[in-house]
PAFIDREN-505944 format. One line per field, with one value per residue (C-alpha): residue in three letters; x, y, z; residue number from 1. Coordinates in steps of 0.1 Angstrom, whole numbers, plus 5000, padded with zeros to 4 digits. Layout:
r [ala, ...] .
x [X, ...] .
y [Y, ...] .
z [Z, ...] .
k [NUM, ...] .
***
This chain:
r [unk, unk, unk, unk, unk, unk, unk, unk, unk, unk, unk, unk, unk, unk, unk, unk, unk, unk, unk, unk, unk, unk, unk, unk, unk, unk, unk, unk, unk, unk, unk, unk, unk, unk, unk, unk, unk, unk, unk, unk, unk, unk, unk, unk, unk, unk, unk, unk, unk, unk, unk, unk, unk, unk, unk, unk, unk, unk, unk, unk, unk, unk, unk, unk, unk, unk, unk, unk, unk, unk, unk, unk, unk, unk, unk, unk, unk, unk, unk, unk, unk, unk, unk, unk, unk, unk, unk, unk, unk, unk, unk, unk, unk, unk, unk, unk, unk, unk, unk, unk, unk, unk, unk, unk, unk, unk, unk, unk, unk, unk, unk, unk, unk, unk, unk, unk, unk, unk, unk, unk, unk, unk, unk, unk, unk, unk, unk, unk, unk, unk, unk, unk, unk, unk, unk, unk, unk, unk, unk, unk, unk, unk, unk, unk, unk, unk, unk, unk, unk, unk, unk, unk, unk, unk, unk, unk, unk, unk, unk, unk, unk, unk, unk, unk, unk, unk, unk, unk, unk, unk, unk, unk, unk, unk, unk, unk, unk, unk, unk, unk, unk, unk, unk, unk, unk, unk, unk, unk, unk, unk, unk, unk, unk, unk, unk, unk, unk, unk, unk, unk, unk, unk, unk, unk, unk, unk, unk, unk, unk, unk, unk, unk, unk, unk, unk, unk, unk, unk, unk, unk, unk, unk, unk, unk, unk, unk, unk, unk, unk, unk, unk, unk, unk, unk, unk, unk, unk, unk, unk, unk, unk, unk, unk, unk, unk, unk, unk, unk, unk, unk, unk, unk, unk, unk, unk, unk, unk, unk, unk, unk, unk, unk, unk, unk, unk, unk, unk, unk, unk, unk, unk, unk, unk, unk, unk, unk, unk, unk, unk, unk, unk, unk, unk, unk, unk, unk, unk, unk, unk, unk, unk, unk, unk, unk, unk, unk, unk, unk, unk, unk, unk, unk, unk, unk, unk, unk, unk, unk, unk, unk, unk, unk, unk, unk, unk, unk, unk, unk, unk, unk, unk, unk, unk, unk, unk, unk, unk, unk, unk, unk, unk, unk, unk, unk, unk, unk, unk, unk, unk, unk, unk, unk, unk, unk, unk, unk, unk, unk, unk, unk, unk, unk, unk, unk, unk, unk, unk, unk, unk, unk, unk, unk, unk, unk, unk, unk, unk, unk, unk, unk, unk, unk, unk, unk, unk, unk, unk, unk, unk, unk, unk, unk, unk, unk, unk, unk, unk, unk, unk, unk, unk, unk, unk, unk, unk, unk, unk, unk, unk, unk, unk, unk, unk, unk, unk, unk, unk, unk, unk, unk, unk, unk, unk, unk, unk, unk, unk, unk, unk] .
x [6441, 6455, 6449, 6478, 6481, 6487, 6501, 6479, 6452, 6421, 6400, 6423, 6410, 6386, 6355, 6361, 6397, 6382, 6362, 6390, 6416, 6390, 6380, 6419, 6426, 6402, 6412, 6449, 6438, 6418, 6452, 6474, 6447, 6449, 6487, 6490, 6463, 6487, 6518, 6499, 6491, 6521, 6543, 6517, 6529, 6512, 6536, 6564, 6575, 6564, 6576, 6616, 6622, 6632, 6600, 6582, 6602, 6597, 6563, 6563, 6580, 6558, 6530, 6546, 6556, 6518, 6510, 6532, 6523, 6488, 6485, 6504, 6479, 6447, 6460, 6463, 6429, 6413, 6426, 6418, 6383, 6374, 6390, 6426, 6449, 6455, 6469, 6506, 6500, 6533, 6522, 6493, 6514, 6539, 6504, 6492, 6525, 6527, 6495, 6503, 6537, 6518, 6489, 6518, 6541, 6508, 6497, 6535, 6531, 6498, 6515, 6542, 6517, 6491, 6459, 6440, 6461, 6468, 6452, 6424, 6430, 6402, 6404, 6445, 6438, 6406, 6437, 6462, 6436, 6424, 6455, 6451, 6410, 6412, 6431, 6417, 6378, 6388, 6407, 6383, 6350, 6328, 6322, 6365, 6365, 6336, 6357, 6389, 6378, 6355, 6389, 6411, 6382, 6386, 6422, 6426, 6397, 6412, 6449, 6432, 6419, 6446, 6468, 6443, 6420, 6384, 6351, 6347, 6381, 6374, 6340, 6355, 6381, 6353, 6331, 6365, 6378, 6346, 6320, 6349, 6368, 6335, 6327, 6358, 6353, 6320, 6330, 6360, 6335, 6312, 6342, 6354, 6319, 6310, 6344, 6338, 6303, 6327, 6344, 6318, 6302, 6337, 6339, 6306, 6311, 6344, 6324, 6296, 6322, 6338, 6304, 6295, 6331, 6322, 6284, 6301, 6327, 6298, 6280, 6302, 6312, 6274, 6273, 6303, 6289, 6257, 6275, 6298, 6281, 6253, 6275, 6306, 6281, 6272, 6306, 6309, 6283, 6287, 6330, 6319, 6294, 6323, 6344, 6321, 6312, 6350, 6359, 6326, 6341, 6305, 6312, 6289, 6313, 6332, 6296, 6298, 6333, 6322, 6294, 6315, 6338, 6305, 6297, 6336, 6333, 6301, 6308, 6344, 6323, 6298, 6331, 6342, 6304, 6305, 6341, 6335, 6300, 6315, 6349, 6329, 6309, 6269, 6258, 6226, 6246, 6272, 6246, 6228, 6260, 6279, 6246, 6246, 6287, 6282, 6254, 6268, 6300, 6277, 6273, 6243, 6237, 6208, 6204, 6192, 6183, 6156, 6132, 6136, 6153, 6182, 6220, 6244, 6257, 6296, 6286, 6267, 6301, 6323, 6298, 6295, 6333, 6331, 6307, 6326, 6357, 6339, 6324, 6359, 6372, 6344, 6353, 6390, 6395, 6378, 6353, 6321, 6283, 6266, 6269, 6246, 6253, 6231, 6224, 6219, 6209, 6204, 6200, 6237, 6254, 6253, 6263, 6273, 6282, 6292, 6291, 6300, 6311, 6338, 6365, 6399, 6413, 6411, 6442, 6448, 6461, 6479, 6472, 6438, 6427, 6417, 6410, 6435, 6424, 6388, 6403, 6414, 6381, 6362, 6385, 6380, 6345, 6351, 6340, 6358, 6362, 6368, 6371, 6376, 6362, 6327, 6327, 6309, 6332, 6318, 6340, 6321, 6333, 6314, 6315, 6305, 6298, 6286, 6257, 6247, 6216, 6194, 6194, 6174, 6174, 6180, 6166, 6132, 6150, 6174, 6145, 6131, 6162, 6169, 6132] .
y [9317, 9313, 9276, 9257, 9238, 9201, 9170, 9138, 9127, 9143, 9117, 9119, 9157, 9171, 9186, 9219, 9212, 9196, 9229, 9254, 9237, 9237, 9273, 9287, 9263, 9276, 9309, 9308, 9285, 9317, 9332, 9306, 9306, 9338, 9338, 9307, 9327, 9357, 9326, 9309, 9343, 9354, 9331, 9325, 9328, 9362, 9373, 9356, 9368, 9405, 9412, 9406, 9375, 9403, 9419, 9383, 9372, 9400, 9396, 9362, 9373, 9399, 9378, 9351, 9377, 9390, 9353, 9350, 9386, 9376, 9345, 9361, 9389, 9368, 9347, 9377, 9391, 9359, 9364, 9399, 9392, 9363, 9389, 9369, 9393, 9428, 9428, 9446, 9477, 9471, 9440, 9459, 9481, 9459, 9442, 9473, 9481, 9447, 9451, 9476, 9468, 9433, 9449, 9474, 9443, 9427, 9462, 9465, 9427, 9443, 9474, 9448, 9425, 9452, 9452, 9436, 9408, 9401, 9372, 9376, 9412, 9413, 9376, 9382, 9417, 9404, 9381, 9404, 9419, 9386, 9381, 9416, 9419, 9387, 9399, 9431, 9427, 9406, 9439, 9470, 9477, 9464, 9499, 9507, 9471, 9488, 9514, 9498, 9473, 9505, 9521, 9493, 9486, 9522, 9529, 9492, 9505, 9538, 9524, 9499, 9525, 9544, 9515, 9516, 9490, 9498, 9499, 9460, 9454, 9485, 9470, 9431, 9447, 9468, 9433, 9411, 9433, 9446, 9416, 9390, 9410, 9416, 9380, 9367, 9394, 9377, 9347, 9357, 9372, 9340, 9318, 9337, 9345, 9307, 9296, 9324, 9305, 9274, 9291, 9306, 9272, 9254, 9278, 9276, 9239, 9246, 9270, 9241, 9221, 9240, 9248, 9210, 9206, 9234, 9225, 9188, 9209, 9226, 9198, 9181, 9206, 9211, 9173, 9178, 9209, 9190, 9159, 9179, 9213, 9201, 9177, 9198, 9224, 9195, 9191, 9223, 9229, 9200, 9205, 9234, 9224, 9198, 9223, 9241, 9211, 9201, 9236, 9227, 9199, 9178, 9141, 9150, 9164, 9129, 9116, 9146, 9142, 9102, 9119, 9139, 9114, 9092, 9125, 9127, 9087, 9092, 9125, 9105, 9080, 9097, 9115, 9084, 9076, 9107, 9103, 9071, 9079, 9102, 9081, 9049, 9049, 9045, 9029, 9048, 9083, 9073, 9064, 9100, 9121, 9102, 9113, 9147, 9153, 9139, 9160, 9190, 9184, 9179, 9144, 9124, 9097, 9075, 9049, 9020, 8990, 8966, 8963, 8939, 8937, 8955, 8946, 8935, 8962, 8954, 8946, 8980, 8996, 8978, 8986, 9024, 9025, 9010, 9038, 9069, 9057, 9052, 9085, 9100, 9082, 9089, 9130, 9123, 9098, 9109, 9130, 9113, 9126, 9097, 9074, 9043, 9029, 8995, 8975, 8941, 8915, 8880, 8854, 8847, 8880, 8915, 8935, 8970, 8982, 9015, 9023, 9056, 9067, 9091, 9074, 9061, 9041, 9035, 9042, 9020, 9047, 9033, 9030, 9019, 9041, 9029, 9005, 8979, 8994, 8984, 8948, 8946, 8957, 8935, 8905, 8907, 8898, 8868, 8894, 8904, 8940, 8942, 8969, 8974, 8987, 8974, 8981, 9014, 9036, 9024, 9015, 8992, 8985, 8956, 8946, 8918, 8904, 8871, 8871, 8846, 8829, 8842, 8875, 8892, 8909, 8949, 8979, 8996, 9029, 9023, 9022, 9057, 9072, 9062, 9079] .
z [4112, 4079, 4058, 4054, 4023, 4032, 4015, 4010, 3988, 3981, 3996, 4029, 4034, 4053, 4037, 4042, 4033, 3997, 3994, 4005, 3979, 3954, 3957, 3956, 3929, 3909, 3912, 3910, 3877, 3864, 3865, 3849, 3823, 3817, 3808, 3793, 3769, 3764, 3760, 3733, 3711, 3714, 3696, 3670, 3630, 3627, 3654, 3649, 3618, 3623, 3662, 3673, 3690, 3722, 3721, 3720, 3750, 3772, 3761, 3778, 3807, 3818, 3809, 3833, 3858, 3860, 3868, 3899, 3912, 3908, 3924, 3954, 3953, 3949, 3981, 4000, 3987, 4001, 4034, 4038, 4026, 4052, 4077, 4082, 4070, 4058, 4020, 4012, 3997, 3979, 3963, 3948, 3934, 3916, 3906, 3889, 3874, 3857, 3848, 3826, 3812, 3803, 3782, 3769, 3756, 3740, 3725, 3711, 3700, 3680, 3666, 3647, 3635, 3629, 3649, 3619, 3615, 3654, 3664, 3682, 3702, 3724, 3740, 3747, 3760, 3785, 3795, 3801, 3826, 3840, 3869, 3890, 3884, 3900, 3934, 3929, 3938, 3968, 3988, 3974, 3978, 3947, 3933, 3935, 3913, 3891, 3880, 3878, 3851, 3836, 3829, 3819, 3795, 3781, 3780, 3762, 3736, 3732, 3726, 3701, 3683, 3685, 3667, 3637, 3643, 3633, 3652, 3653, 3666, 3693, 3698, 3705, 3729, 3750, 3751, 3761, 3785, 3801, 3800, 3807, 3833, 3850, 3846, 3862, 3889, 3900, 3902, 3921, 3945, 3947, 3953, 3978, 3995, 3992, 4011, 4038, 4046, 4050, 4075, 4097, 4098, 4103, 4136, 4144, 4154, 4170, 4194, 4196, 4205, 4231, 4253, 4252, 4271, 4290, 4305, 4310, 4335, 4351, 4354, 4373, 4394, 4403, 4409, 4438, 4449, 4459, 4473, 4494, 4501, 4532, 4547, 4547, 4562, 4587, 4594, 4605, 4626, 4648, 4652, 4665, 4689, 4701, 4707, 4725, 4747, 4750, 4768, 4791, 4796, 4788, 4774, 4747, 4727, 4719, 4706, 4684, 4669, 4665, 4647, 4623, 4615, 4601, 4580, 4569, 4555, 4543, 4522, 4513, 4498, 4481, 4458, 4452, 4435, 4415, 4405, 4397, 4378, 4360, 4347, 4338, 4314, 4311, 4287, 4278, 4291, 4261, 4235, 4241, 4245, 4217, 4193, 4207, 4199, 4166, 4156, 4170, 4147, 4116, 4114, 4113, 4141, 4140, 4171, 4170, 4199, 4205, 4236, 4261, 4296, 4311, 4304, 4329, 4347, 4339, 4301, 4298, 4311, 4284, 4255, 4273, 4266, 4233, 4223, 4241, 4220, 4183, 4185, 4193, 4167, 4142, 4149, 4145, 4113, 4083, 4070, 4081, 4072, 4085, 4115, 4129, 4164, 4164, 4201, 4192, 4224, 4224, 4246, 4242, 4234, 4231, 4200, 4193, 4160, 4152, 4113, 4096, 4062, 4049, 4073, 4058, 4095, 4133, 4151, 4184, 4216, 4239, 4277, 4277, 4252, 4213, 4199, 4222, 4253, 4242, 4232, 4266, 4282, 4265, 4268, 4306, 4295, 4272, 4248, 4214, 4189, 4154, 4131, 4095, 4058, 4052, 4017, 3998, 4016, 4053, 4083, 4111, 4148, 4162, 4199, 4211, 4247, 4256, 4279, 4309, 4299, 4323, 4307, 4290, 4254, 4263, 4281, 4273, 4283, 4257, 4228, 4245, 4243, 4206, 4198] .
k [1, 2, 3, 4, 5, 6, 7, 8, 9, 10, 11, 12, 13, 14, 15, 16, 17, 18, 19, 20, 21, 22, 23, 24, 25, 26, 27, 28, 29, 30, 31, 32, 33, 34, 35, 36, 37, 38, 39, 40, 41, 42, 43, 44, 45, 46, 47, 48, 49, 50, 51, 52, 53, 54, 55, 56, 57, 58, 59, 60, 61, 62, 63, 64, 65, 66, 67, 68, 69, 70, 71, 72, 73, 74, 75, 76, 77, 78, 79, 80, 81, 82, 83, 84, 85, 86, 87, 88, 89, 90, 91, 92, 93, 94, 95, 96, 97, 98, 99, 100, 101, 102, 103, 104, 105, 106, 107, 108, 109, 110, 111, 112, 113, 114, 115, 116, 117, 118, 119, 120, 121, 122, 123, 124, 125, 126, 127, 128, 129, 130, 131, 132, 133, 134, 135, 136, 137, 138, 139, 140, 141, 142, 143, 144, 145, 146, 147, 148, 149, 150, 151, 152, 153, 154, 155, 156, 157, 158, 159, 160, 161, 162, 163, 164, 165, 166, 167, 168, 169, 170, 171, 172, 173, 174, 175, 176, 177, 178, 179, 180, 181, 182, 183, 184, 185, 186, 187, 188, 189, 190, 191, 192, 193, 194, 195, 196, 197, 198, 199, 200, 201, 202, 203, 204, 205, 206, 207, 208, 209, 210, 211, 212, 213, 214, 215, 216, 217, 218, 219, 220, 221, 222, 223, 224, 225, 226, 227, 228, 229, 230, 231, 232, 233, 234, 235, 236, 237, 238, 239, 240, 241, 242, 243, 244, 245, 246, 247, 248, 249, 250, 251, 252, 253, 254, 255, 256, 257, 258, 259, 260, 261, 262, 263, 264, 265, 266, 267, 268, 269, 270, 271, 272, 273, 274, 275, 276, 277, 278, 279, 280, 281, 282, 283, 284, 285, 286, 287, 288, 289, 290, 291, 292, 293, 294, 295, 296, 297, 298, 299, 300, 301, 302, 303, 304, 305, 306, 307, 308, 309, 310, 311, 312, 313, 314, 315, 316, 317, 318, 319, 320, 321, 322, 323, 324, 325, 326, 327, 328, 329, 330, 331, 332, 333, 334, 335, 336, 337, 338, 339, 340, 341, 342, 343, 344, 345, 346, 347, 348, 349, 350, 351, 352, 353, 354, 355, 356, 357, 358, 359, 360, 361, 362, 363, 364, 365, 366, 367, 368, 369, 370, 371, 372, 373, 374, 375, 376, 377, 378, 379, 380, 381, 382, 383, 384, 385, 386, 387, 388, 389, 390, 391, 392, 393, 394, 395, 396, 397, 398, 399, 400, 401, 402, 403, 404, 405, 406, 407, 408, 409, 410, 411, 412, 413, 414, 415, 416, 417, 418, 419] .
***
């Protein structure tokens, strides 16, 4: 899967999105760097007034034409090095060629000027090398990269001798083109190394993810194995021995078909109890899954209730719905590292707050779902939902639920659960 670039603020990306545009920024800035270098040098006074304007533009050209094939390249390299994508071999090759033709435009630049009084040869030829060393250690193995830069560092000595400058000048073109074309090379490598961890963690969730769905299927497909398994066995059994009794024409045989019809009810009502289980929503089922999701996506979920007595069935429902939907909107909106769910309980009320960082809105789904479906839930209750910025970057969804007065404060179980 390849990483789209998308529009928006930075704040509105993901984290791995932040770190993803950072890393190819960086290097596709290495490049631009690198050629705005070569730009810079090459219109310089020294330059100007020894080199034709031609050669100076064509100069720039190559210089600018080294950028473009670089960036393309390094983009490719990435992919091929996190295992996305197979480079063009064709794209290398016009990336080598104007590779060359770009240090042989600055070498011609030199030969006008003189080598002596070019400015600054070894820094504009390390440039020149910058763009394809780049791309390059990201689709060869390190030692291929080890002896590409070893022999652009010699040719680019040798020529610089060659063009009469003396052992200093040969000497600062060895360091600039060796030292800094290995040191862009490493971090090239890093940056690319570092995002690959990104992703391997990024799909490491995803998998996370995906099982969690998965033992929640088997789950409850256990659940209506054991509600329906003995007594559709039961059911079985004694139809049979009805219609045995039938063809003997024994009475007995109605008393077993009354008999199966009370298993048939029964077992009809025991799916609706599952079903129904498993569509409303627990309270202290919610809390624990809800801390379980969050942490399996990589976001911290702290708990936290008081002691005291149990919750009205129906409120525990309406809070167990309020909880399923933060957490879903917590893992779509944003990009939280932190979340609280507090269970307040008073003589009066009942309060759920759901608190999280990183998260830039809630978006209301219609049907019953979001944030108005939960207004609607908890309005059948007299209770009330609002949600909105807390300040320091924090959203907060609080519920509350008034509470006859005979009830008590909240469930022991709840406290274990948090601990």
């Amino acid at each position: 899967m390849r990483v789209r670039w998308r529009t928006g603020s930075w704040r509105g990306r993901s984290g791995f999105d932040k770190v993803d545009l950072y890393t190819r920024g960086t290097l596709y800035g290495l490049v631009w760097l690198a050629v705005v270098i070569q730009i810079l040098m090459s219109v310089t006074r020294p330059v100007r007034g020894a080199a034709p304007a031609a050669l100076i533009a064509l100069a720039i050209l190559l210089a600018i034409a080294q950028g473009v094939c670089g960036t393309a390249l390094t983009a490719r390299g990435l992919e091929r090095y996190l295992g996305r994508g197979t480079p063009d071999r064709r794209l290398v090759a016009v990336g080598a060629v104007s590779l060359v033709a770009n240090v042989a435009a600055m070498l011609a630049l030199a030969r006008c000027t003189g080598m002596r009084d070019f400015p600054e040869p070894g820094y504009v030829l390390s440039a020149c090398v910058v763009p394809f060393s780049c791309a390059f250690v990201l689709i060869v193995p390190k030692w291929v990269s080890m002896v590409q830069q070893a022999a652009v560092s010699a040719g680019v000595c040798a020529v610089v001798g060659l063009l009469g400058g003396g052992r200093a000048l040969v000497t600062s073109a060895f360091i600039a083109t060796a030292f800094g074309g290995g040191i862009m090379s490493v971090t090239t490598r890093m940056s690319a190394w570092s995002l690959g961890v990104m992703w391997k963690i990024r799909e490491a969730q995803d998998v996370e993810t995906r099982l969690a769905v998965a033992e929640e299927r088997l789950r409850f497909g256990r659940d209506m194995h054991d509600v329906l398994g003995r007594n559709l066995a039961v059911i079985a059994l004694k139809s049979e021995l009805a219609v045995e009794l039938a063809q003997r024409g024994k009475p007995a045989a109605v008393d077993q078909m009354v008999e199966v019809m009370r298993i048939a009810r029964a077992s009809q009502q025991e799916v609706r109890d599952v079903v129904r289980g498993y569509r409303e929503a627990d309270l202290s089922t919610e809390l624990m899954g809800a801390q379980s999701v969050l942490r399996a996506a990589g976001i911290e979920c702290a708990v936290e209730g008081h002691e005291g007595g149990p919750l009205p069935a129906p409120v525990q429902s309406a809070l167990g719905w309020v909880v399923r939907e933060a957490a879903t909107n917590v893992l779509r909106h944003g990009d939280p590292r932190h979340c609280t769910i507090r269970l307040r309980a008073s003589a009066d009320a009942a309060v759920l707050d759901v608190e999280n960082d990183g998260a830039q809105r809630a978006t209301a789904g219609p049907g019953g779902s979001g944030l108005a479906g939960l207004r609607e839930r908890l309005h059948a209750l007299d209770g009330s939902l609002d949600a909105g910025p807390a300040g320091n970057g924090l959203f907060r969804l609080t519920a509350t639920i008034p509470l006859p007065h005979t009830a008590p404060d909240l469930t022991p179980a709840l406290q274990e659960e948090r601990r």
